[in-house]
C-alpha positions as CSV (number, residue, x, y, z in Angstrom):
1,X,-97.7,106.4,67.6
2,X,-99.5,104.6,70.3
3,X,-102.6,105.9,69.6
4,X,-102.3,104.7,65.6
5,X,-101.4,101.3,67.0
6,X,-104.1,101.2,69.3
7,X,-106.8,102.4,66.9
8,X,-107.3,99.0,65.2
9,X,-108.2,97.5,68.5
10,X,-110.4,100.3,69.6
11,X,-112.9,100.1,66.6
12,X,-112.4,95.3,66.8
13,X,-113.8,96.4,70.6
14,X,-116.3,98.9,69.4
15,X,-117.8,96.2,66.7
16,X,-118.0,93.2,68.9
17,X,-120.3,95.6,71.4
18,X,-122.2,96.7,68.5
19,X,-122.8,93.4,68.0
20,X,-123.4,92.0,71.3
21,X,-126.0,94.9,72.2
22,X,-128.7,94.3,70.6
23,X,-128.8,91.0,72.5
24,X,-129.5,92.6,75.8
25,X,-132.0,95.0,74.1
26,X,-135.4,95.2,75.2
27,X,-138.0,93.2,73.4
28,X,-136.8,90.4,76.1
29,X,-134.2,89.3,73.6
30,X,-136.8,88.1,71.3
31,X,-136.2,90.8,68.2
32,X,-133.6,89.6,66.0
33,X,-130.6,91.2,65.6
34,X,-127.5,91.6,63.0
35,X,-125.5,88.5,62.8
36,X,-127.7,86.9,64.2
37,X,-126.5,82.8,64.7
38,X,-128.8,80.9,67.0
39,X,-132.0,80.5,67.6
40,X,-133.6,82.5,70.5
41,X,-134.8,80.9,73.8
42,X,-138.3,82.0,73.6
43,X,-141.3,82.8,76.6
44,X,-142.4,79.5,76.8
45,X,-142.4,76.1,77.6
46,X,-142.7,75.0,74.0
47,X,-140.0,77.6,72.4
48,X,-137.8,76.6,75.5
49,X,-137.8,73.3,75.2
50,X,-137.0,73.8,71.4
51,X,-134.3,75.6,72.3
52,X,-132.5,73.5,74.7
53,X,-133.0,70.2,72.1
54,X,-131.6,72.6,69.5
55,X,-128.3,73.4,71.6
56,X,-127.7,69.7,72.7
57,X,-127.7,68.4,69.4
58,X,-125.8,71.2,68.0
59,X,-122.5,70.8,71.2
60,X,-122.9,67.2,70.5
61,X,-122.6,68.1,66.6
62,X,-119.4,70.6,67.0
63,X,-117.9,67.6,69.1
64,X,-118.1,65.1,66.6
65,X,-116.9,67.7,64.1
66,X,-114.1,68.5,66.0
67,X,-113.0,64.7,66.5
68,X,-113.6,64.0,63.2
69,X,-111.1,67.1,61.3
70,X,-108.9,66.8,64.1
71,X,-108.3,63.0,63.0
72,X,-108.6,63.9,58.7
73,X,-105.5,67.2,59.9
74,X,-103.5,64.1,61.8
75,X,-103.8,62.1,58.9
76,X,-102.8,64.3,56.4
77,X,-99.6,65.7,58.2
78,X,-98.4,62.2,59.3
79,X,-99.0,59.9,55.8
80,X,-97.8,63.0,53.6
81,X,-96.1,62.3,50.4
82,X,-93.5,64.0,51.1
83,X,-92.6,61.9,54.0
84,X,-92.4,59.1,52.0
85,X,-95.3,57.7,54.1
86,X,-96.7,54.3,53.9
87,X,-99.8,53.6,54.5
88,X,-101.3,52.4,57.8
89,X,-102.7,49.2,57.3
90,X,-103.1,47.7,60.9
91,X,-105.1,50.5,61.6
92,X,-107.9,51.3,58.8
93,X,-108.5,46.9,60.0
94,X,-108.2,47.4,63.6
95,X,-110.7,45.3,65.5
96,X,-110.5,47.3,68.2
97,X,-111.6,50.8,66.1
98,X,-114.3,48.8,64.2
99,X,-115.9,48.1,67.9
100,X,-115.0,52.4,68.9
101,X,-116.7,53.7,65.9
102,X,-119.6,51.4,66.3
103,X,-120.7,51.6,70.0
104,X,-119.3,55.4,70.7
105,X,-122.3,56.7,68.1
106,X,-124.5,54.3,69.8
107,X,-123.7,55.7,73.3
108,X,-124.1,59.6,71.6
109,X,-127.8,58.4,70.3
110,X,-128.8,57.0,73.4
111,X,-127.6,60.0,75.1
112,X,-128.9,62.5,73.4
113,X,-132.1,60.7,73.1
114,X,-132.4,60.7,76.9
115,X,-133.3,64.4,76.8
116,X,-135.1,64.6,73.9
117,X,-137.6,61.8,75.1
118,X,-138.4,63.9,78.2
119,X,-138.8,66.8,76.7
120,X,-141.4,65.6,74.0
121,X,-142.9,63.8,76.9
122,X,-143.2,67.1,78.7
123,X,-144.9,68.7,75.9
124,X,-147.1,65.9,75.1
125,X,-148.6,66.4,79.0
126,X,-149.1,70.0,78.3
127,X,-150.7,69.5,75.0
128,X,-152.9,67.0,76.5
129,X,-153.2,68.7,79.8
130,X,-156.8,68.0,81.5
131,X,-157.1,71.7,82.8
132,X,-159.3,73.8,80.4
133,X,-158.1,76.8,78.9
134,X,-158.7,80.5,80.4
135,X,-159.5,81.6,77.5
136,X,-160.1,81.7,74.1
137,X,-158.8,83.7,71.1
138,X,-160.1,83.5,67.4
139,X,-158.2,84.3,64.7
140,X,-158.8,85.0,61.1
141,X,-156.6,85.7,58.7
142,X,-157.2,87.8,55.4
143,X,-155.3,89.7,53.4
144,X,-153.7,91.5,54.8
145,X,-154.4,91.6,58.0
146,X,-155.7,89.8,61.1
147,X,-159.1,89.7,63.4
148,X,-158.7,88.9,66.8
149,X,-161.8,88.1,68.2
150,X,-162.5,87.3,72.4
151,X,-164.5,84.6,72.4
152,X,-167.1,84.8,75.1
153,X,-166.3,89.1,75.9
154,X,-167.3,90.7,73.1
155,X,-164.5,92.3,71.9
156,X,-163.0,92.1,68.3
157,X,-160.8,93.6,66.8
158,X,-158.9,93.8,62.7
159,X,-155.0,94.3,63.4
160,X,-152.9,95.8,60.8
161,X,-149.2,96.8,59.9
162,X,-149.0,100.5,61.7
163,X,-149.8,103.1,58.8
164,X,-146.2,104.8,59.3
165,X,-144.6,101.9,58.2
166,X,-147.3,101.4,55.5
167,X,-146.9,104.9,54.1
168,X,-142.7,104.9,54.7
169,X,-142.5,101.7,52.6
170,X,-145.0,103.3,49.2
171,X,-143.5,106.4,49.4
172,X,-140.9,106.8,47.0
173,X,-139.0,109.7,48.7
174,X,-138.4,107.7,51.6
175,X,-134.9,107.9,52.6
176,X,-132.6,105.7,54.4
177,X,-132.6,107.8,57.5
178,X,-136.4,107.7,57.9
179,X,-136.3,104.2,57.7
180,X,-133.8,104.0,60.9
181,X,-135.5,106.6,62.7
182,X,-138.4,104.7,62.3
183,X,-138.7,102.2,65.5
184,X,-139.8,98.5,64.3
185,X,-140.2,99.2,60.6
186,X,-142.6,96.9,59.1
187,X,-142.8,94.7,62.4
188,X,-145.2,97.1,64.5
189,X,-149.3,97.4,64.0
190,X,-152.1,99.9,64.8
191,X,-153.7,97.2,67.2
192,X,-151.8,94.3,69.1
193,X,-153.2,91.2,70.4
194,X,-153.3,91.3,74.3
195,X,-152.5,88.6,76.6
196,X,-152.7,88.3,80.5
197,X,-149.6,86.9,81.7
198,X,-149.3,83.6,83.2
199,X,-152.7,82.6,81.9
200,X,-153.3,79.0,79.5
201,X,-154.8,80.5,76.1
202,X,-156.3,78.4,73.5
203,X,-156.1,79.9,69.9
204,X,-158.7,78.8,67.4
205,X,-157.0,79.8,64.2
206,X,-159.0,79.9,60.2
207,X,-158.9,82.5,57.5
208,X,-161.6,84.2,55.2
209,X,-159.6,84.1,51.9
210,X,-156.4,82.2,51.3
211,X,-153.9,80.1,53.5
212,X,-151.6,82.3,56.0
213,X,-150.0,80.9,58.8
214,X,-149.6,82.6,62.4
215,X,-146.4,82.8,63.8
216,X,-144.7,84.6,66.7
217,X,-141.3,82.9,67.2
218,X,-141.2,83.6,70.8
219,X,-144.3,81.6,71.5
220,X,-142.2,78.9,70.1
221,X,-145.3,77.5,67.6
222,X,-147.4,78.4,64.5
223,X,-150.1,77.4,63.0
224,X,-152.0,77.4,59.5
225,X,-155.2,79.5,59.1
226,X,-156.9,77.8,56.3
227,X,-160.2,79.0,54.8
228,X,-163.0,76.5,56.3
229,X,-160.7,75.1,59.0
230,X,-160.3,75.8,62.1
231,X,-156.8,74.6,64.0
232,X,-156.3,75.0,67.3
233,X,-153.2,76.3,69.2
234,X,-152.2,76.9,72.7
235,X,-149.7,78.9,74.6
236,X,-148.8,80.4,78.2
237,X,-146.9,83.3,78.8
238,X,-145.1,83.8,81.9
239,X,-143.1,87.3,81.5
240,X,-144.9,90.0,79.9
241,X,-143.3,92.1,77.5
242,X,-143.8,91.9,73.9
243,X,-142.8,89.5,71.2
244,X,-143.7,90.2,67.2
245,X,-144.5,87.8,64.6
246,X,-145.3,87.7,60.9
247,X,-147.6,86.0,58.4
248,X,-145.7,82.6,57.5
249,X,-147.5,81.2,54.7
250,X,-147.1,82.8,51.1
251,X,-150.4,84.9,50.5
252,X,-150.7,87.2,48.0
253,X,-148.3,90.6,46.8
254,X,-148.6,92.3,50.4
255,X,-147.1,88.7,52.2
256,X,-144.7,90.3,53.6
257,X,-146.4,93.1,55.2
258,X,-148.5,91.3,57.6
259,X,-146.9,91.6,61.3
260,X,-148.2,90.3,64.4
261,X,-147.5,91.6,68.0
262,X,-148.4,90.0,70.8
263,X,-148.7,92.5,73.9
264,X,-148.6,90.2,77.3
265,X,-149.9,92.2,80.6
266,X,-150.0,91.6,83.8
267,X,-153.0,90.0,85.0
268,X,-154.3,92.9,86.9
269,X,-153.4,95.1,83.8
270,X,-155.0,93.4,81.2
271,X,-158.2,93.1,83.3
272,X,-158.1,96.9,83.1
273,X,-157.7,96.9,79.4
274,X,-160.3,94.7,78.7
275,X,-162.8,96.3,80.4
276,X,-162.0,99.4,78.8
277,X,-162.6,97.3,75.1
278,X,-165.5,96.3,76.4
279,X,-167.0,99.7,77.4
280,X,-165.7,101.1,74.2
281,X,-167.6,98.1,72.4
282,X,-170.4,99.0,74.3
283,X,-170.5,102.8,73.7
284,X,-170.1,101.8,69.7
285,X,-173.1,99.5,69.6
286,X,-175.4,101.9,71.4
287,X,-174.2,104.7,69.3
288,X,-175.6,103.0,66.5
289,X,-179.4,103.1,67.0
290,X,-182.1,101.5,64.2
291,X,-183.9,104.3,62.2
292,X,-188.0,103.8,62.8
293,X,-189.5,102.9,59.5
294,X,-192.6,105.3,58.9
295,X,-195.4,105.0,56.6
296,X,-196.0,108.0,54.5
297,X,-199.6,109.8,55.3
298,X,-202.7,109.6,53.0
299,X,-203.7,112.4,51.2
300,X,-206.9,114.0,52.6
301,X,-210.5,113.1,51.1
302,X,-209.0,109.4,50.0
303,X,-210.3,106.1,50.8
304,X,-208.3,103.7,52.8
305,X,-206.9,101.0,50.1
306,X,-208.6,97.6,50.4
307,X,-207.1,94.8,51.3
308,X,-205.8,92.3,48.8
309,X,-207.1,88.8,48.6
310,X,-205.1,86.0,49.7
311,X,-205.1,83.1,47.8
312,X,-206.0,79.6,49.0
313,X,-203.2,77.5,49.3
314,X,-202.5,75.0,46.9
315,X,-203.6,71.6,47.7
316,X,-201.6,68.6,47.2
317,X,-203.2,65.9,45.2
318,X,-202.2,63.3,47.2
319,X,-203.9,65.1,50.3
320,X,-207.1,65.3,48.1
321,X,-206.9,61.7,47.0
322,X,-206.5,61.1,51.2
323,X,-209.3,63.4,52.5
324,X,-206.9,65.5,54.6
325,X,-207.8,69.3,54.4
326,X,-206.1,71.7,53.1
327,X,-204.1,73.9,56.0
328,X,-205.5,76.9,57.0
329,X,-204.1,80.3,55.5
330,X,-203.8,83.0,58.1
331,X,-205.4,86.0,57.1
């Protein structure tokens, strides 16, 4: 009997951990999750700073909104009608409330304002900061995929959805199961973007066809890549892990299957990596060597062809009307 009692309360438990799990997942807490409510702190400053703004306006919010039905539920139980109720005149023309309701929202804007100024403040000095950036990433949207180019190494790179996902999605046999077993369906790619950690990147971002727009929500920013403009971006990664984007910007029938992951190393780590793109960069270039371009040989007994004339060139008439020579034709 206990047990059947008890069972109710077993599976409420074994929801509310299936629930809070996938918060404490990997991915940093940066993958979204089922039931999902709030936004997600981010990796940096910019995303952070979102975040907290976001969370003070929204406590300040839930208090007003619990003042404000807390006062309609008073109302309603103590002037109901079938109390006979009368109603309250002295206070709906209360001097005293008309001075409450008008200086308590001034003293919430002010304070909430307080914060909000510093943090914009803080993220117009790193926007603006004097330092130059590290380095420098390039990238070009098309559809429907992305180029990630290394502006000053020599290593580039197209980066599209992974072709597991691609083939699980236009297959039409796929069942539900592979689609679970499949880890980050439609959010992974054959080739991520790499990052050192801890390192100021500027982002230089355009596109070859139509508008797309990069977005990785952990970053906490994105920006437009429009054909013949070129918008720049910035961004500085203190934990590595990795954090997965997509394209934001309506683009064409395959929109939706353009993901972006960002893959931030250590700086030691990603100094490795690089130089292995570079050697591989390196081995692909000299691999492809220009074929010599050879005359075909005479046939015996025949005379060399002669050479044809060149013409003089033309000369202008106001040249001839001024004297000058004509130029000289190399021969």
């Amino acid at each position: 009997m206990n047990a059947v009692m008890n069972a109710p309360r077993v599976r409420f438990a074994a929801t509310l951990l299936a629930l809070a799990a996938p918060a404490a997942s990997a991915d940093n807490g940066t993958e979204p999750w089922r039931w999902q409510l709030n936004l997600i702190p981010g990796v940096t400053e910019t995303s952070q700073n979102a975040y907290h703004a976001h969370m003070i306006m929204l406590w300040i919010c839930v208090a007003i909104g619990v003042v404000v039905f807390a006062a309609m539920a008073f109302a309603i139980w103590k002037f109901r009608k079938s109390r006979n109720a009368v109603s309250d005149t002295g206070f709906t023309h209360s001097t005293v409330l008309e001075a409450v309701w008008t200086i308590v929202p001034i003293v919430i804007l002010v304070g909430s304002a307080i914060p909000a100024t510093r943090m914009v403040i803080s993220q117009y000095n790193a926007d603006h900061d004097a330092a130059p950036a590290e380095m420098t990433i390039k990238v070009t949207g098309y559809q429907w995929m992305w180029r990630y180019d290394y502006v000053g190494e020599g290593v580039g790179f197209l980066s599209r959805m992974d072709r597991e996902s691609d083939r699980l999605r236009q297959d039409p046999n796929t069942t539900q199961e592979q689609l679970r077993a499949k880890q980050h369906y439609l959010r992974d790619v054959d080739r991520p973007l790499v990052l050192p950690a801890d390192t100021r990147v500027r982002f230089v971002v355009t596109a070859d066809d139509v508008i797309h727009a990069w977005w990785v929500p952990a970053l906490g920013w994105k920006q437009d890549a429009i054909p013949g403009v070129i918008n720049e971006a910035w961004t500085q990664v203190a934990q590595p892990g990795t954090y997965r984007g997509v394209c934001a910007e309506l683009c064409g029938k395959d929109h939706g299957f353009m993901p972006i992951v960002v893959k931030v190393l250590p700086k030691a780590e990603y100094q490795t990596w690089l130089a292995g793109q570079k050697a591989e960069s390196a081995a692909a270039l000299g691999a492809v060597q220009p074929v010599p371009v050879t005359e075909p040989a005479a046939p015996e007994g025949a005379e060399p062809a002669a050479a044809e004339p060149v013409d003089a060139a033309p000369v202008d008439a106001s040249d001839a009307e001024a004297g000058a020579e004509p130029a000289a034709v190399a021969g």
